[in-house]
C-alpha positions, -999 to +999 in steps of 0.1 A: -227+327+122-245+290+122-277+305+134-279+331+102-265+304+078-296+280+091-318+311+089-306+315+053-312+281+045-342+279+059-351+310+039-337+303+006-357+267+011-391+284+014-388+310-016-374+282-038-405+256-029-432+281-039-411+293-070-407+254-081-448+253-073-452+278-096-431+267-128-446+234-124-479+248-133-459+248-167-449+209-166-444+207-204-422+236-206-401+220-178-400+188-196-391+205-227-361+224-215-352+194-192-351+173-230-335+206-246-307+206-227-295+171-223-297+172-262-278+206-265-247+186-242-251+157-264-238+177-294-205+183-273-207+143-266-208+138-305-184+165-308-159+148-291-163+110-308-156+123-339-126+142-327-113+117-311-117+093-353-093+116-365-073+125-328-069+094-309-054+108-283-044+149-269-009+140-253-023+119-219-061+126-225-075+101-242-116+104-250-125+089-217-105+112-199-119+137-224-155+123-217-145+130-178-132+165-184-166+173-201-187+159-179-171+174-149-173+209-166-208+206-165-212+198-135-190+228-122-218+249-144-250+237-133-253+253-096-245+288-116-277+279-138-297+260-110-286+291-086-274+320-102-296+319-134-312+357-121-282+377-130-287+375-165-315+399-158-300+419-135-294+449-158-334+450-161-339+457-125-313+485-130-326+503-156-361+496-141-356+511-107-370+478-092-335+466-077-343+492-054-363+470-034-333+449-026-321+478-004-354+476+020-351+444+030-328+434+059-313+405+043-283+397+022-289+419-010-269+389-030-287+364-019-318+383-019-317+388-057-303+355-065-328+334-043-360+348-065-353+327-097-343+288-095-334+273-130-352+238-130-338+231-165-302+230-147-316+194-133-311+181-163-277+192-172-272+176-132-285+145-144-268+144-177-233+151-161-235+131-133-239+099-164-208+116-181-186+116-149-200+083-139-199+065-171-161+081-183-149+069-143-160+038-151-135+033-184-107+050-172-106+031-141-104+060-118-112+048-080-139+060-058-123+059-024-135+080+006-104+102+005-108+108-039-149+114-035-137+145-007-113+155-029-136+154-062-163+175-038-140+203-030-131+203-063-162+206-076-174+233-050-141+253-058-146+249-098-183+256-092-174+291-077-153+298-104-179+305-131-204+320-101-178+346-096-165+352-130-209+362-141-207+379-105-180+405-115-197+404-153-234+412-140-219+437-114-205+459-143-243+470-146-240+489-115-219+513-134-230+508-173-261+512-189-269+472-206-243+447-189-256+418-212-225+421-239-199+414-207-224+384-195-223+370-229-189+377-232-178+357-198-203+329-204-190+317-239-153+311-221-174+281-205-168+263-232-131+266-235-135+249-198-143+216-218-110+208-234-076+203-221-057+238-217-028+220-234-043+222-269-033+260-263-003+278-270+016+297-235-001+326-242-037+318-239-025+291-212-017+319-192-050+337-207-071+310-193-053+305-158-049+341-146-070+367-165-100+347-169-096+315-152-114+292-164-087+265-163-100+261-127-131+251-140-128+219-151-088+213-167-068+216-132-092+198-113-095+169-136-057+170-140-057+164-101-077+135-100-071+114-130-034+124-136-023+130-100+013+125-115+014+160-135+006+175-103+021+215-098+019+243-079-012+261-097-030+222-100-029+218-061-037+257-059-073+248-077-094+237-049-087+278-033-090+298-064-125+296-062-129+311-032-106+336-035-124+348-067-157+350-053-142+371-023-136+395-050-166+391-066-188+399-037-167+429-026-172+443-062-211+434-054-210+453-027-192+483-040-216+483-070-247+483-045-231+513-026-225+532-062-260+526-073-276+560-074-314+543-089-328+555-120-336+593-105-374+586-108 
């Protein structure tokens, strides 16, 4: 198992090198998402200081904790657009008949297909979170201990799988409908709901967010288990395994898409 994840690494490391050679060709493009993005999260940043003029405070979260909560949403998004950005397109190769070369090959047909595309503008929502979580650490006082930095990775990894799973399941519906794109879309916007505190909602769409599509795991249960360790519950300490239960599921419905796939019939 270590020797094919080094060989996948190893792999994954080469097509993304000469893909990054080849959008750099394009270095004012890149700087112009790169700029288009950070600004795009700055709205939200703006957003939330004018909320929090006429809301001081949500209950506990205060706008540093709210400044955290965004920030570490981000960053729970950005490996599906650094990583994952070549699903959106997915219904393409479908309706094409080119997905059919992911069949030839003798590697992973998921990481095949995602591998091909690396989203460079995702560096600077990276960067731009990383100065939110930093910054909003900073004036809520939360502590940066070994044990709180392992906790805040798994977290992260966890939450990060979330949304990967969630456009998983979404892309994989193209396996069996003609245009996938209005499920993508669909899926995607709930990102932003991942932004504010899931106690601004009623028990309904509480229970919306944590079970059907979960995306309370995103960023609101893990940031309630590191900066309010005190509200701690059974679903909250349940976060850091969600993720990886969900993207068991959304591989196996990968895989059954892949084995229903009959081509295009050209």
């Amino acid at each position: 198992m270590l020797k094919n994840l080094r060989f996948y690494f190893k792999l994954y490391f080469k097509i993304t090198s000469q893909y990054i050679k080849a959008r750099m060709q394009y270095r004012v493009d890149f700087l112009i998402s790169i700029i288009g993005i950070i600004f795009t999260n700055l709205i939200g940043i703006v957003f939330l200081w004018v909320l929090s003029l006429s809301i001081p405070s949500i209950g506990k979260w205060e706008i540093d904790h709210l400044l955290f909560l965004y920030g570490f949403s981000l960053l729970a998004v950005t490996p599906l657009q650094l990583f994952f950005d070549h699903i959106w397109i997915l219904r393409y190769r479908l309706q094409e008949g080119d997905f059919i070369k992911y069949y030839l090959k003798p590697l992973n047909s998921l990481f095949y297909y995602v591998s091909e595309v690396f989203d460079l503008k995702g560096l600077g929502q990276l960067g731009f979170s990383i100065v939110i979580i930093i910054y909003s650490s900073i004036k809520i006082g939360f502590e940066w201990t070994f044990l709180s930095t392992i906790i805040f990775i798994l977290l992260f990894f966890s939450a990060s799988l979330i949304m990967i799973s969630l456009m998983i399941i979404a892309a994989s519906a193209g396996f069996w409908i003609t245009n996938s794109y209005s499920i993508l879309a669909f899926i995607f916007n709930f990102k932003d709901f991942s932004k504010y505190p899931l106690s601004i909602f009623d028990g309904m769409f509480k229970f919306f967010f944590t079970f059907v599509i979960p995306i309370g795991f995103v960023a609101f249960y893990p940031t309630t288990l590191l900066i309010f360790p005190e509200d701690i519950d059974l679903t909250i300490i349940l976060s850091p395994f969600f993720g990886v239960g969900l993207f068991i599921l959304a591989y196996s419905i990968w895989k059954k898409g892949m084995n229903n796939w009959s081509g295009t019939g050209t």
